[in-house]
C-alpha positions in Angstrom: -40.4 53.1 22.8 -39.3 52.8 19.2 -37.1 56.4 20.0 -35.6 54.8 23.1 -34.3 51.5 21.2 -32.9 53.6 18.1 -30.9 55.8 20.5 -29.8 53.0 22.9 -28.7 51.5 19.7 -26.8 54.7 18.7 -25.0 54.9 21.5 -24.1 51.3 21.7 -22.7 51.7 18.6 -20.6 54.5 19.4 -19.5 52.9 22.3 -18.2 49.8 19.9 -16.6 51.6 17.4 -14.4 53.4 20.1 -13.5 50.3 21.1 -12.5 49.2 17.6 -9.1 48.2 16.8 -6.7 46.7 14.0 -9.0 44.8 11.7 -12.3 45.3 13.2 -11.9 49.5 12.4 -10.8 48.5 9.3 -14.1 46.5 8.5 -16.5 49.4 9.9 -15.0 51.6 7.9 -14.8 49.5 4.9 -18.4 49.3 5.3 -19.5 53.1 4.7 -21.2 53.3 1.6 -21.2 57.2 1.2 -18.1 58.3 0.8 -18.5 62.1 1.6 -19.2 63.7 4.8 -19.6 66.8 6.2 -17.7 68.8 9.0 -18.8 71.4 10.5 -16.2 72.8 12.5 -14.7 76.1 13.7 -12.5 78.6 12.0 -9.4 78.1 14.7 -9.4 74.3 13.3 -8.8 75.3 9.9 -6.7 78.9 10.4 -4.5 76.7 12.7 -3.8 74.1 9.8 -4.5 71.4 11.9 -6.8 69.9 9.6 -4.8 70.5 6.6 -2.4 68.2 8.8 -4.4 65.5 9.3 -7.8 64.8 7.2 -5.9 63.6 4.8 -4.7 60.5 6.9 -8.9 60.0 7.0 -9.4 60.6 3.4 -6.6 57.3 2.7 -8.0 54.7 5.5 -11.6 55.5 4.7 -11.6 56.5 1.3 -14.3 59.4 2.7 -13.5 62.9 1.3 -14.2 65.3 4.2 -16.1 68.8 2.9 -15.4 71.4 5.9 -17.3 74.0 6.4 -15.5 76.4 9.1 -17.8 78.8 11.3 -18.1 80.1 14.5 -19.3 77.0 17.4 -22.7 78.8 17.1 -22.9 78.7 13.7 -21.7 74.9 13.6 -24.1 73.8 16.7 -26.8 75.5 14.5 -25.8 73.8 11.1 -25.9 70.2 13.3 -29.5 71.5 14.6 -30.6 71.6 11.4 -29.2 68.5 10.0 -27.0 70.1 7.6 -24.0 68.0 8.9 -22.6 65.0 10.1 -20.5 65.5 12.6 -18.8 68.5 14.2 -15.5 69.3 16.0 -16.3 72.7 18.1 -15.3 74.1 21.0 -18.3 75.0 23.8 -18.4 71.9 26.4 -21.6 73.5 27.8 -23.2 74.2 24.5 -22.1 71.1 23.2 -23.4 68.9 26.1 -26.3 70.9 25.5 -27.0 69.9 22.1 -26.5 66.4 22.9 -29.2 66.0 25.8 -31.3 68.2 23.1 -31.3 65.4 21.1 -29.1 66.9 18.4 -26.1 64.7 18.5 -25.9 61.1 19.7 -22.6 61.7 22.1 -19.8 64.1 22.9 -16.2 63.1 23.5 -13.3 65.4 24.2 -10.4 65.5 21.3 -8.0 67.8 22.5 -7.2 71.3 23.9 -5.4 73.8 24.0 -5.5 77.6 25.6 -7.0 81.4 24.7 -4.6 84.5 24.8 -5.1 88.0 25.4 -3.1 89.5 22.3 -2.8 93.4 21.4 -0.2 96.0 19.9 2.9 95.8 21.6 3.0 99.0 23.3 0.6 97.8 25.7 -1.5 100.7 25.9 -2.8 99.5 28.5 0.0 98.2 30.5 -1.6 94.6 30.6 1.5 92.9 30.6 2.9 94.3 34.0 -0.2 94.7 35.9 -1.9 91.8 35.3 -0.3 89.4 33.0 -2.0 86.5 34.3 -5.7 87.6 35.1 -7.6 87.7 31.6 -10.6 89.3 34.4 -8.8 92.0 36.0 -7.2 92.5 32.3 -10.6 93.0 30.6 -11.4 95.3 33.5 -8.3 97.8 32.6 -9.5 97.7 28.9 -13.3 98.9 30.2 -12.2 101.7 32.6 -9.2 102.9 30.0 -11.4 102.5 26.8 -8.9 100.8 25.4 -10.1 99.4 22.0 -11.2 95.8 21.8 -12.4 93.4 18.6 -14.7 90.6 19.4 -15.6 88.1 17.2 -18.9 89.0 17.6 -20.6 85.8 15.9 -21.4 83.2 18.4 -18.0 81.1 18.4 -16.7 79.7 20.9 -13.9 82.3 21.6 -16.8 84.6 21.5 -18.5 82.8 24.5 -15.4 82.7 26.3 -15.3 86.3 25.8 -18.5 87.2 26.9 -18.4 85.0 29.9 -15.1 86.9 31.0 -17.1 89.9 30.2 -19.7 88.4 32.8 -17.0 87.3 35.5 -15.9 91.2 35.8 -19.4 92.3 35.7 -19.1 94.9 32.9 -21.2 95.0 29.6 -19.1 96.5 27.4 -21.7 96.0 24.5 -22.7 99.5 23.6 -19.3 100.6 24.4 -17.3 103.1 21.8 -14.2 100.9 22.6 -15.7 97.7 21.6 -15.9 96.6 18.3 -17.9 93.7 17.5 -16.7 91.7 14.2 -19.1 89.2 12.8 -16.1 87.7 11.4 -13.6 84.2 11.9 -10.3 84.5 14.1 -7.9 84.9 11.3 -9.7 88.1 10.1 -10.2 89.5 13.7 -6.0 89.1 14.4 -5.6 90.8 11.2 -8.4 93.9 12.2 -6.7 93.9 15.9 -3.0 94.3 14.5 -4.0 97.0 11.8 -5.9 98.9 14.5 -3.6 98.7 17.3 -6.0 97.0 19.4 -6.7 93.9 21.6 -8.2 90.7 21.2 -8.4 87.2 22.7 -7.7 84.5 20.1 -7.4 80.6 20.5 -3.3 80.4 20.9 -3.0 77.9 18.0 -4.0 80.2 15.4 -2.6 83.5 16.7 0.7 81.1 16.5 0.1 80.0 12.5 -0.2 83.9 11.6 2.2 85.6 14.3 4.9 85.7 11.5 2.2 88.4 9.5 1.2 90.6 12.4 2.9 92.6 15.1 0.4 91.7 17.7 2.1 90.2 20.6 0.7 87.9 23.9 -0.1 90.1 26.5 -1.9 87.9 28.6 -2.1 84.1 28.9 -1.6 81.2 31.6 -4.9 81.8 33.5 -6.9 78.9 33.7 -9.9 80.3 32.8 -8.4 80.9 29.5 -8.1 76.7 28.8 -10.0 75.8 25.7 -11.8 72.0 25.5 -12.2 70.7 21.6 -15.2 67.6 21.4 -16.5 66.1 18.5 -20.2 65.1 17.9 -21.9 62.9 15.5 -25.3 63.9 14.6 -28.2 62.3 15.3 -29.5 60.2 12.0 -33.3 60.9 13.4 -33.0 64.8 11.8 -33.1 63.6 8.5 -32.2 60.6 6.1 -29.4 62.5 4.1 -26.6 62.8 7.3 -23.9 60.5 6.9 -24.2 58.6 10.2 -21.9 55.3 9.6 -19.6 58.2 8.5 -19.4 60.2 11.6 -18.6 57.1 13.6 -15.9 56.9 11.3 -14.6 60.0 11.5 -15.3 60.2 15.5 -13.5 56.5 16.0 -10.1 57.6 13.7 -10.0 61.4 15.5 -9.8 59.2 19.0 -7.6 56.6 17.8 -4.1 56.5 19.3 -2.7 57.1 15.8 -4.5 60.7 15.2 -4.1 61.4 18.5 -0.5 61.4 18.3 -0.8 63.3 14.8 -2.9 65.8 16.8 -0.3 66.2 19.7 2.7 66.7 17.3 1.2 69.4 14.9 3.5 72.6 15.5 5.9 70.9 17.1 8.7 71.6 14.3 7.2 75.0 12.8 6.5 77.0 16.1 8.5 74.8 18.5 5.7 73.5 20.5 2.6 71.7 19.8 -0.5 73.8 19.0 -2.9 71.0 20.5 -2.7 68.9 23.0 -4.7 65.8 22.2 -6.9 64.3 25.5 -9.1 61.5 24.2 -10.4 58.9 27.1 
């Protein structure tokens, strides 16, 4: 019963601080004691610049320095797991959702999106761009049948799921494949392995965008909708152990959803690359 209360609390909580404007955000956030938290996030946050962009703005109307710690969604879901953070920005609904009815986080709300791209060399070996330029499936079947080489991120992120659940959809393991080279690595590296080896890749749009100026890899295929990528953040639950920031996440979770950051969020990009890398969706 004493379980039941402390999350019906938590949620209630989160609930308010969403609804927090003007002076009352001010006060909660006034009244965090522990003035660092942790973020564990993914690499595409980070190799995009977003959060150069913004966690600043945090850091100056919370006084809370922000320590990120960029990995694949895997890796980040994992570090929450374990109580080695206080509040994540990843990008797996079902893995996320997942985590949360596990117990692991408290609630999920969506941030923003934005879309995966099929890059590669711009040849297009494997004429991608004319025969399918729209269907990431029928696409990663050409690849398969051609042996066309492909880099995966091969480390649990969430472009890595997406992958693999392409990979699924066209009913192909291309696991044990010559073709298929499986990384272990973030998304910058992998655009850089791709473009030195002439081969293909999907990669979140934003950060293929904030390096295309460095590689030759072009878009080959985008605009599908299986390809649209959902961004949530989670604070974790304060039950794992008494060292995670809680009062902090809420923090953090109530300024990333406020109208301000939201608007910060939706115009990052906007005058380097001539669109906006992320559009922001908070309810």
């Amino acid at each position: 019963m004493k379980k039941i209360i402390k999350f019906f609390f938590v949620g209630f909580t989160i609930l308010s601080l969403i609804g927090c404007s003007g002076d009352k955000a001010s006060q909660v956030e006034a009244e965090v004691t522990n003035k660092e938290l942790i973020l564990s996030t993914t690499t595409s946050t980070r190799d995009s610049g977003l959060l150069d962009y913004i966690l600043g703005d945090f850091t100056e109307k919370t006084d809370i320095e922000v320590k990120v710690i960029a990995v694949g969604t895997g890796k980040a879901l994992q570090m929450g797991q374990d109580g080695e953070a206080d509040v994540l920005l990843v990008h797996a609904k079902a893995s996320e959702e997942a985590f949360v009815a596990d117990g692991y986080g408290t609630e999920r709300f969506d941030v923003m999106y934005n879309d995966f791209v099929l890059v590669g060399p711009s040849n297009d070996e494997a004429k991608l761009k004319s025969d399918s330029p729209n269907d990431i499936v029928e696409s990663f079947k050409s690849l398969f049948i051609s042996n066309t080489k492909f880099i995966s991120r091969g480390d649990d992120s969430g472009t890595n799921k997406k992958e693999l659940a392409i990979w699924g959809l066209a009913e192909l393991d291309p696991l044990d494949k010559e073709f298929y080279l499986s990384a272990g690595k973030g998304m910058g590296d992998v655009l850089l392995m791709a473009d030195e080896l002439y081969a293909y890749t999907l990669t979140d749009r934003a950060t293929y965008l904030s390096m295309k100026d460095n590689i030759e890899s072009e878009i080959i295929v985008e605009n599908d909708d299986l390809l649209f990528n959902q961004y949530g953040v989670i604070p974790v639950n304060p039950e794992l152990n008494e060292f995670i920031n809680y009062d902090g996440a809420l923090a953090f979770v109530n300024w990333i959803l406020s109208e301000d950051t939201q608007k910060m969020i939706g115009n990052y990009g906007t005058e380097k690359f001539g669109m906006p890398l992320f559009t922001p969706n908070a309810k």
